[in-house]
MDTraj code that builds the backbone (N, CA, C; nanometers):
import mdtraj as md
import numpy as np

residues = "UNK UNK UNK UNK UNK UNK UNK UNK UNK UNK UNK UNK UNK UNK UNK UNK UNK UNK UNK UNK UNK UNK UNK UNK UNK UNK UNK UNK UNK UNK UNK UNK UNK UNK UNK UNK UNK UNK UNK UNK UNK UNK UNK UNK UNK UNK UNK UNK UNK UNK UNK UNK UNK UNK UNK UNK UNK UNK UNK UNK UNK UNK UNK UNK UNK UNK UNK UNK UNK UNK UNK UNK UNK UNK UNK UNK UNK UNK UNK UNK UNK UNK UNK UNK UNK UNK UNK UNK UNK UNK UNK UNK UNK UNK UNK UNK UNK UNK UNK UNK UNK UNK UNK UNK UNK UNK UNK UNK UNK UNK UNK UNK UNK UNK UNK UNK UNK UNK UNK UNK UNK UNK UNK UNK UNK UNK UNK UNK UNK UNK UNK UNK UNK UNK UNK UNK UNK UNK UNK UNK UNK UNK UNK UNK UNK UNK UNK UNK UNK UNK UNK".split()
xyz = np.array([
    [3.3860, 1.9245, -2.5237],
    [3.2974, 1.8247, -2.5783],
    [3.1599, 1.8894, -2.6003],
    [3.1136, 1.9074, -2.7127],
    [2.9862, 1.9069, -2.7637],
    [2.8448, 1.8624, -2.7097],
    [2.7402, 1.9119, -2.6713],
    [2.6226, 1.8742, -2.5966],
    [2.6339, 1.7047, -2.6505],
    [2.6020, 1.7421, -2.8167],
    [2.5922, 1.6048, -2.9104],
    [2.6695, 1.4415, -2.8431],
    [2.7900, 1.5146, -2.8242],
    [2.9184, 1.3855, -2.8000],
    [2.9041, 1.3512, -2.6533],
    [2.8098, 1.4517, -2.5485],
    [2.8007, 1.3967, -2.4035],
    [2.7163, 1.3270, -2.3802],
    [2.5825, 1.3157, -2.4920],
    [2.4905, 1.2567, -2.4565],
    [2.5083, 1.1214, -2.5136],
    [2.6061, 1.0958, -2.6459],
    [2.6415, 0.9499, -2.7269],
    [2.7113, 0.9275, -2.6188],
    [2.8030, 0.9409, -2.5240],
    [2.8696, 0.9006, -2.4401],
    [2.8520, 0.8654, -2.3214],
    [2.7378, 0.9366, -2.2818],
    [2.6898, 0.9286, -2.1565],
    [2.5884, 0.7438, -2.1702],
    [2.5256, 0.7698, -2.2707],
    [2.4731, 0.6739, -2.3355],
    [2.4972, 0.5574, -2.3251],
    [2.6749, 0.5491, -2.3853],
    [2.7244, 0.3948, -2.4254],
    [2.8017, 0.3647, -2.3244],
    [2.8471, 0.4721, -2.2595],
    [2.8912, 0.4332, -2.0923],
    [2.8212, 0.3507, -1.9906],
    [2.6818, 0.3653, -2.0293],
    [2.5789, 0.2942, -1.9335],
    [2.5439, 0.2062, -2.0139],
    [2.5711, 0.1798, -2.1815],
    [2.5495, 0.0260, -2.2036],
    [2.4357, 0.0351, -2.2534],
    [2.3887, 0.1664, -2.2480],
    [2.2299, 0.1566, -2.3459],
    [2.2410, 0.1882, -2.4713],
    [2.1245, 0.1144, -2.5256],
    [2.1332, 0.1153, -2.7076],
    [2.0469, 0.2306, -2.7222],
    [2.0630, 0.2906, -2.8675],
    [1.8967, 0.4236, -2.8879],
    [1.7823, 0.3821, -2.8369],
    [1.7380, 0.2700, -2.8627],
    [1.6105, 0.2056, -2.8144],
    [1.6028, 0.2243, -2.7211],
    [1.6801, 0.1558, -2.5989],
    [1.6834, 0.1562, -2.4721],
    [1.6586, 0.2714, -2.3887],
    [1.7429, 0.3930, -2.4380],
    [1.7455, 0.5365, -2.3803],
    [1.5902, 0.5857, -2.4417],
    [1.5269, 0.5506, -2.5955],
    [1.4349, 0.6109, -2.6286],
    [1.3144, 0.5897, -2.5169],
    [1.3219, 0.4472, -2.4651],
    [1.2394, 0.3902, -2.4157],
    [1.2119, 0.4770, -2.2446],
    [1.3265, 0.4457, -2.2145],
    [1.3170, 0.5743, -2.0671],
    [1.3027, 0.6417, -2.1018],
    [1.3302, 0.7483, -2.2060],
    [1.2692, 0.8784, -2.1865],
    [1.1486, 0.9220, -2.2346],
    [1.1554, 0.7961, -2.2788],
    [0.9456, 0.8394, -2.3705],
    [0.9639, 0.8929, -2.4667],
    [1.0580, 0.8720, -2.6005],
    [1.0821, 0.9250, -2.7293],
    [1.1094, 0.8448, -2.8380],
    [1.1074, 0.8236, -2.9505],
    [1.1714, 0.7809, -3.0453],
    [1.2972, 0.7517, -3.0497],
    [1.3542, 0.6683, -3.1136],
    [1.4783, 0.6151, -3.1372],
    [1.5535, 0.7332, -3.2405],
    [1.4767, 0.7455, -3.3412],
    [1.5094, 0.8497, -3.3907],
    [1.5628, 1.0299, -3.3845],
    [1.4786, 1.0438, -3.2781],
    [1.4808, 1.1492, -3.1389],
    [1.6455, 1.1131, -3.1162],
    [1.6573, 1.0403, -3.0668],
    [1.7842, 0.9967, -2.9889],
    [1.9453, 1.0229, -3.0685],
    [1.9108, 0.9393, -3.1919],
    [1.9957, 0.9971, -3.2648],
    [2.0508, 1.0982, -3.3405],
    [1.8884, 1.1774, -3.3755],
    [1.9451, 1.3552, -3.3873],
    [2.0123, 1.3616, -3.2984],
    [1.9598, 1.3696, -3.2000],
    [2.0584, 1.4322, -3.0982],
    [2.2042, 1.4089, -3.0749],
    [2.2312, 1.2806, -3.0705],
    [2.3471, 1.2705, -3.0633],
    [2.4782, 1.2800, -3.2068],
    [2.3679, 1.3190, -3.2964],
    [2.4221, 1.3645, -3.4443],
    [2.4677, 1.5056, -3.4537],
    [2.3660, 1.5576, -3.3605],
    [2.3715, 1.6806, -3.3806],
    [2.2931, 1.7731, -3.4534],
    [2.2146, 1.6937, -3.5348],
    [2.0774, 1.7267, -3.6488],
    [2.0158, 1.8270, -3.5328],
    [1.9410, 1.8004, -3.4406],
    [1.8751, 1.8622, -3.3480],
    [1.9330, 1.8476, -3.1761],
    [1.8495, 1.9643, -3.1222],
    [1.8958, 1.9161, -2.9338],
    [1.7722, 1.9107, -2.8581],
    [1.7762, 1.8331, -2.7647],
    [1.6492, 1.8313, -2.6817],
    [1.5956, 1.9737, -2.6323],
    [1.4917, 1.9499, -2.5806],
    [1.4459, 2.0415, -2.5217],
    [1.4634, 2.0372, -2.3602],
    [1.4278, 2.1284, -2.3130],
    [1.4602, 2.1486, -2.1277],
    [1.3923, 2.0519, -2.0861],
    [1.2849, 2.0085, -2.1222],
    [1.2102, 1.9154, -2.0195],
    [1.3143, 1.7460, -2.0369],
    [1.3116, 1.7469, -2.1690],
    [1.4134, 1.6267, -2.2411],
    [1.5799, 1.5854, -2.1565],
    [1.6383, 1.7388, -2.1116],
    [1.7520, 1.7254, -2.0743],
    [1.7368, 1.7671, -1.9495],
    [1.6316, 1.7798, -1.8815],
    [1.5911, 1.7755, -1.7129],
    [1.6354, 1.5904, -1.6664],
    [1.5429, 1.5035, -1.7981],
    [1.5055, 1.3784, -1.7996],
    [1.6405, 1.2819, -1.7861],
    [1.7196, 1.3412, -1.9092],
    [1.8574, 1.3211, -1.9223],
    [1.9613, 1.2982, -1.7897],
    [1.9229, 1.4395, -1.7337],
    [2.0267, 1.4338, -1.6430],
    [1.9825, 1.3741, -1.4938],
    [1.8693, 1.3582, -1.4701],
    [1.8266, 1.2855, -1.3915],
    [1.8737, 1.0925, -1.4100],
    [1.8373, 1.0723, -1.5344],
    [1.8299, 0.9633, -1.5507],
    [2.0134, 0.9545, -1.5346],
    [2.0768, 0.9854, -1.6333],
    [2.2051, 0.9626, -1.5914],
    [2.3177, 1.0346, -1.4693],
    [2.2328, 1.1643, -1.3717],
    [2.3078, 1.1446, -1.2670],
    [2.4057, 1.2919, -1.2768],
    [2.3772, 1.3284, -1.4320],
    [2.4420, 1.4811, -1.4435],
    [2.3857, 1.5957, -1.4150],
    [2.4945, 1.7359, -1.3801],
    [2.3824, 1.8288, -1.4069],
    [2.3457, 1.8496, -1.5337],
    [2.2261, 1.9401, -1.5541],
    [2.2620, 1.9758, -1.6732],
    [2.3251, 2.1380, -1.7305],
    [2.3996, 2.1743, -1.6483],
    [2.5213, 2.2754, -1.6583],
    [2.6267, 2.1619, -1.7615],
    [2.6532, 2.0284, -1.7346],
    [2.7433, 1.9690, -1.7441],
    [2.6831, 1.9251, -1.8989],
    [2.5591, 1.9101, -1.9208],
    [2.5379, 1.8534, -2.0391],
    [2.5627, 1.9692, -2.1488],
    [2.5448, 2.1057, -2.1261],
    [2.5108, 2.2224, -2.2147],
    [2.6387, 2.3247, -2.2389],
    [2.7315, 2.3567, -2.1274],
    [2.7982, 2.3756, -2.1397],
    [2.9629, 2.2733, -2.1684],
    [2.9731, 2.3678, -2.2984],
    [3.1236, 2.2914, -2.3068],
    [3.2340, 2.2863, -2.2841],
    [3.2460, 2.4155, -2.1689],
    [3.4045, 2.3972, -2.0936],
    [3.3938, 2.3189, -1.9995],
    [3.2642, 2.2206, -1.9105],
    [3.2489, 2.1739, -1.8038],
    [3.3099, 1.9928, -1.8376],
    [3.3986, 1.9624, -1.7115],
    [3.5139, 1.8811, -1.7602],
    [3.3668, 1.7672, -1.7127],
    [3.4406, 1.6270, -1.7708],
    [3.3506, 1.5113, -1.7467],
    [3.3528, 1.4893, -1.5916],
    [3.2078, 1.4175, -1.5524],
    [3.1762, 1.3911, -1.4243],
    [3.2812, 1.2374, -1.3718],
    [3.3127, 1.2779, -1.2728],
    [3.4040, 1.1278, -1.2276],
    [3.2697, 1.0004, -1.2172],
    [3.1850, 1.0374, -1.1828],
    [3.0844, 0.9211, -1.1581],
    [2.9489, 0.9628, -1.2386],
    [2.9036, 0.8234, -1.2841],
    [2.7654, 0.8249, -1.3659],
    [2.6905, 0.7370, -1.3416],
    [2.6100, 0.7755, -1.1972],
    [2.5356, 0.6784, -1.1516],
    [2.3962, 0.7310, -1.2145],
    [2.2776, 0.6691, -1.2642],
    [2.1724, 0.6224, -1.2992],
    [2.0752, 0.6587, -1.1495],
    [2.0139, 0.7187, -1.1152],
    [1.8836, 0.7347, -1.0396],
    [1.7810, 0.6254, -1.0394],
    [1.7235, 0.5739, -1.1919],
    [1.6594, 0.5491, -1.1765],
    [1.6785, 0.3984, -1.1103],
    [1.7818, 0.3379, -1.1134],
    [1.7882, 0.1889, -0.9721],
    [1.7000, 0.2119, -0.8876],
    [1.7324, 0.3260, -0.7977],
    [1.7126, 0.3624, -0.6619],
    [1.5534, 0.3784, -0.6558],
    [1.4669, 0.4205, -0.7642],
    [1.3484, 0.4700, -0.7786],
    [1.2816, 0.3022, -0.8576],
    [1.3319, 0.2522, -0.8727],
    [1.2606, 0.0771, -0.8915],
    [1.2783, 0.0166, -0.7439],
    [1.4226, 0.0536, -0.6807],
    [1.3782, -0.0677, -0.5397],
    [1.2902, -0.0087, -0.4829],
    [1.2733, 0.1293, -0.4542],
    [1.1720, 0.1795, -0.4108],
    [0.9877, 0.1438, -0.4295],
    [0.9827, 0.1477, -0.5335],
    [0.8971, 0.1271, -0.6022],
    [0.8445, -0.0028, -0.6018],
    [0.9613, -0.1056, -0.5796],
    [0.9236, -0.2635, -0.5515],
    [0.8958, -0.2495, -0.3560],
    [0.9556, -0.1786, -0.3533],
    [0.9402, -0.1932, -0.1690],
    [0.8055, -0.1659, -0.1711],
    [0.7572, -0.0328, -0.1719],
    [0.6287, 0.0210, -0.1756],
    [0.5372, -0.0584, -0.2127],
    [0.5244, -0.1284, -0.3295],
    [0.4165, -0.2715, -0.3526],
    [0.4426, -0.3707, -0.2830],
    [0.5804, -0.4454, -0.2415],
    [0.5661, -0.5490, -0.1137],
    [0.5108, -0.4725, 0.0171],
    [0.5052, -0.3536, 0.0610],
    [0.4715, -0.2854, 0.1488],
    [0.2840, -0.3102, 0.1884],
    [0.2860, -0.2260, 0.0541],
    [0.0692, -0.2383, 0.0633],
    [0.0610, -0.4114, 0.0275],
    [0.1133, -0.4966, -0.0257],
    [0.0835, -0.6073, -0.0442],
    [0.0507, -0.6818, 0.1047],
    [0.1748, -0.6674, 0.1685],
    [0.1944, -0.7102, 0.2966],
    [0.0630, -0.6670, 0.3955],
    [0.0120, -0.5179, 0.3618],
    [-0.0680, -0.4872, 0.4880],
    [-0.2413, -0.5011, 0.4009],
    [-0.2660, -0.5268, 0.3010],
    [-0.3635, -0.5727, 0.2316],
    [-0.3905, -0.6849, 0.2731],
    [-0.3037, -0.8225, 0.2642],
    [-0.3203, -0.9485, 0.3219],
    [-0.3150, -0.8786, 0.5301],
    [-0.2799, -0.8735, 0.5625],
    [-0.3056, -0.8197, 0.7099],
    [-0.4571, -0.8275, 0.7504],
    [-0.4979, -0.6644, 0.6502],
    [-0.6356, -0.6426, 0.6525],
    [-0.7486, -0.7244, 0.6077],
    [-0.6886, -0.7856, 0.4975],
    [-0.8107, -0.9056, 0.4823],
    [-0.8222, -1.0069, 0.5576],
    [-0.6882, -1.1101, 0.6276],
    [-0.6929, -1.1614, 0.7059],
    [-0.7831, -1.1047, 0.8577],
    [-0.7518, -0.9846, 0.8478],
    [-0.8250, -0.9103, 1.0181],
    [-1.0175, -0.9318, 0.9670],
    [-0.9928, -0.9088, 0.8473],
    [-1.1714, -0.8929, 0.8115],
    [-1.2380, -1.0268, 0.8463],
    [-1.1627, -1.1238, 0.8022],
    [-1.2364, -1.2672, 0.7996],
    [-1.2088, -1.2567, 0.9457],
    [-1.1333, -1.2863, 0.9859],
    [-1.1335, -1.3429, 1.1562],
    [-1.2527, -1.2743, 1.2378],
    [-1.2558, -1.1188, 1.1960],
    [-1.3333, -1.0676, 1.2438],
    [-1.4768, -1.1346, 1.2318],
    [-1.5087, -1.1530, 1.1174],
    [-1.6555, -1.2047, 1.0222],
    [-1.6784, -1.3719, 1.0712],
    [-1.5459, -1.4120, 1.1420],
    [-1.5778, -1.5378, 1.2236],
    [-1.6145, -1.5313, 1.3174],
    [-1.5420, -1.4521, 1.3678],
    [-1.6081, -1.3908, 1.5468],
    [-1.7059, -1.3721, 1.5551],
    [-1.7855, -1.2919, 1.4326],
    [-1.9091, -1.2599, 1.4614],
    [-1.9989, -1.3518, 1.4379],
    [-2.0009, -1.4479, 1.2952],
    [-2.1028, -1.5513, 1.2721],
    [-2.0770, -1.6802, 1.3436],
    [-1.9613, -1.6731, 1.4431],
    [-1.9698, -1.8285, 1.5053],
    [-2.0164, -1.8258, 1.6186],
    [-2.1214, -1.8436, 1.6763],
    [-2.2059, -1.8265, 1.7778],
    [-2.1521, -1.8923, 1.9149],
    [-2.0587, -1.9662, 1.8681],
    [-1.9699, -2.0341, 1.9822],
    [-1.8692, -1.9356, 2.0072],
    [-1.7414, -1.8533, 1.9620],
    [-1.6798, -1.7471, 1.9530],
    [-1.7528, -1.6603, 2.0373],
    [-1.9023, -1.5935, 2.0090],
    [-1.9149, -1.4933, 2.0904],
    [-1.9727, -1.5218, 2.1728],
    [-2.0109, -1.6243, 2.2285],
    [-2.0325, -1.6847, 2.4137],
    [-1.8941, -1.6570, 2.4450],
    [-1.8101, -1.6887, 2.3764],
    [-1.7164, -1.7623, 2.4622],
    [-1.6314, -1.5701, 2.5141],
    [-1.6388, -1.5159, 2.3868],
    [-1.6007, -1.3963, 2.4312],
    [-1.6912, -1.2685, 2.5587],
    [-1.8286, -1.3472, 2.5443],
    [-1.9311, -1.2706, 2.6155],
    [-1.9191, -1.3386, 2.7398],
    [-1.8826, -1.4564, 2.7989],
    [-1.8650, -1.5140, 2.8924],
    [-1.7481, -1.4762, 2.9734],
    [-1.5973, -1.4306, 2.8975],
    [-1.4968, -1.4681, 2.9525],
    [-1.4703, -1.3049, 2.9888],
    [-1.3943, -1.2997, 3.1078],
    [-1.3334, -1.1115, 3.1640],
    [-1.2074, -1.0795, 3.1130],
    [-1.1288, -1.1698, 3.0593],
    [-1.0301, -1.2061, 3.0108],
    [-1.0094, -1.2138, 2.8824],
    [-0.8687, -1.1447, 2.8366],
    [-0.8762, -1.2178, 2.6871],
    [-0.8199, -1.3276, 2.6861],
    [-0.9085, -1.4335, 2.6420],
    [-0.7820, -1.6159, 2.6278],
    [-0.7274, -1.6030, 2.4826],
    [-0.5707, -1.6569, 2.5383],
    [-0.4696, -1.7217, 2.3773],
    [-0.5067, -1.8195, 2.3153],
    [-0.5682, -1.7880, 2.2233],
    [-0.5724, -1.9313, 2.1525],
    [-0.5487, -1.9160, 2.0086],
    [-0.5573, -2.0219, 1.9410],
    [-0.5516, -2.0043, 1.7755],
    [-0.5727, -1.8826, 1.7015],
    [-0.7267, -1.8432, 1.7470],
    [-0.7849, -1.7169, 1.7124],
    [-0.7206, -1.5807, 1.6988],
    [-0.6627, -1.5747, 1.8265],
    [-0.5952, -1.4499, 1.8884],
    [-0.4517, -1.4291, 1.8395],
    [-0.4046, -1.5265, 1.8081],
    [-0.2650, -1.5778, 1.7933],
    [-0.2777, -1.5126, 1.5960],
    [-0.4083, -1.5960, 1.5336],
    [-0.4100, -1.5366, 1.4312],
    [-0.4332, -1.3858, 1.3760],
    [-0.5330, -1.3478, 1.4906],
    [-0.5628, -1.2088, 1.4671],
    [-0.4410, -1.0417, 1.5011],
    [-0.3359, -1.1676, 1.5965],
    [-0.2013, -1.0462, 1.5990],
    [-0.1669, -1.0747, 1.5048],
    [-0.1250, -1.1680, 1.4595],
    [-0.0356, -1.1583, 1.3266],
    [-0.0609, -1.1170, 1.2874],
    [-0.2283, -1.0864, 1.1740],
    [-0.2769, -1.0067, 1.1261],
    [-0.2671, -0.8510, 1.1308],
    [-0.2625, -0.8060, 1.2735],
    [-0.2202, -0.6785, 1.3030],
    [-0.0711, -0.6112, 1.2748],
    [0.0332, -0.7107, 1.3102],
    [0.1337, -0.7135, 1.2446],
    [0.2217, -0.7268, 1.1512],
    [0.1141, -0.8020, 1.0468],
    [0.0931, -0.7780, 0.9024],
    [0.1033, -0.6311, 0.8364],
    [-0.0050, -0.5618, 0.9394],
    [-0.0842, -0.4116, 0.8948],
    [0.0437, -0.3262, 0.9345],
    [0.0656, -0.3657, 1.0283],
    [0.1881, -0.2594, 1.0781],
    [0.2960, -0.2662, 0.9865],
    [0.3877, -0.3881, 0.9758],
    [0.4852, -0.3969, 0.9025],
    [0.4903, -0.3991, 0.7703],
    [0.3455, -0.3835, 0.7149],
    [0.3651, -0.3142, 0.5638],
    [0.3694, -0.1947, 0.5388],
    [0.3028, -0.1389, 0.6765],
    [0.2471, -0.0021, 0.6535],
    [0.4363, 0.0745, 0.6472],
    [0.4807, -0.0132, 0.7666],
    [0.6442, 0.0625, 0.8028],
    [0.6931, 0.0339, 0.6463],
    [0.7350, -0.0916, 0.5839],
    [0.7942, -0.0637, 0.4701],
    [0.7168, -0.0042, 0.3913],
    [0.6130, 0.0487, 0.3278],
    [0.5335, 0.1359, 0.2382],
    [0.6053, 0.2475, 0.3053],
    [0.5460, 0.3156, 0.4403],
    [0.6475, 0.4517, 0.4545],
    [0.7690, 0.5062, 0.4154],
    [0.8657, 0.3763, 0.4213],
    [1.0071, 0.3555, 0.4210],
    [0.9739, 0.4327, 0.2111],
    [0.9359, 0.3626, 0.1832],
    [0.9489, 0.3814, 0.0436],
    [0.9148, 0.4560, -0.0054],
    [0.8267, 0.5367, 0.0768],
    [0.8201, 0.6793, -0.0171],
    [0.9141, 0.7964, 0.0044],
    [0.9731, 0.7180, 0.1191],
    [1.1411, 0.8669, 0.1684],
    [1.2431, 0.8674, 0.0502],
])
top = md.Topology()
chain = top.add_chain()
for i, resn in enumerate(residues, 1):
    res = top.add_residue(resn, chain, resSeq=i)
    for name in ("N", "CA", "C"):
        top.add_atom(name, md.element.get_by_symbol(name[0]), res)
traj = md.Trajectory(xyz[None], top)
């Protein structure tokens, strides 16, 4: 099989139209169909893109004694949940931190708050405190899924 006929195939196997593929790879529609005409062939950076995106090497795209791949999984799924994790991640510890700022900025301008903290040897549970862990645990557990998402 022909570079030409792996890439029309690789293509309509995954259900994408020229557009669609032009669109991931950052090219013309037109682009797309040389290629798979045969008019022209990508270039290395083009069929780096290729085979990432669809999951081949590209030994497999260039050479033509190399038999078809049993599986044609797509990468890029894996690099969107990611990518959605990572923004619920900082989302999560953004609200954390702003929540920690105000509580904080209450503590300080409520003049009743800091008697009560300048008075007491103890830390007391109350509303306050109750709000300000969460807050902390906000920070933490976005920070863990943001990490998670950049592995």
């Amino acid at each position: 099989m022909t570079l030409s006929e792996k890439l029309y195939a690789l293509r309509r196997k995954q259900g994408l139209s020229q557009e669609g593929l032009a669109e991931k790879l950052d090219c013309s529609r037109q682009v797309i169909s040389k290629w798979e005409n045969g008019t022209t062939t990508p270039d290395a950076e083009m069929l780096q893109k290729y085979s990432e995106l669809f999951g081949v090497s590209i030994d497999y795209l260039v050479k033509e004694d190399i038999e078809e791949p049993t599986s044609v999984q797509p990468t890029e799924k894996n690099s969107g949940n990611k990518k959605l994790l990572g923004i619920v991640g900082l989302v999560i510890s953004l609200l954390g931190c702003v929540s920690l700022i105000v509580f904080g900025a209450i503590t300080v301008f409520n003049s009743e708050t800091a008697d009560q903290i300048a008075g007491a040897s103890v830390i007391v549970i109350d509303g306050t405190f109750i709000a300000m862990l969460a807050s902390v645990l906000f920070v933490v557990f976005g920070a863990v899924i943001l990490i998670k998402s950049m592995k």
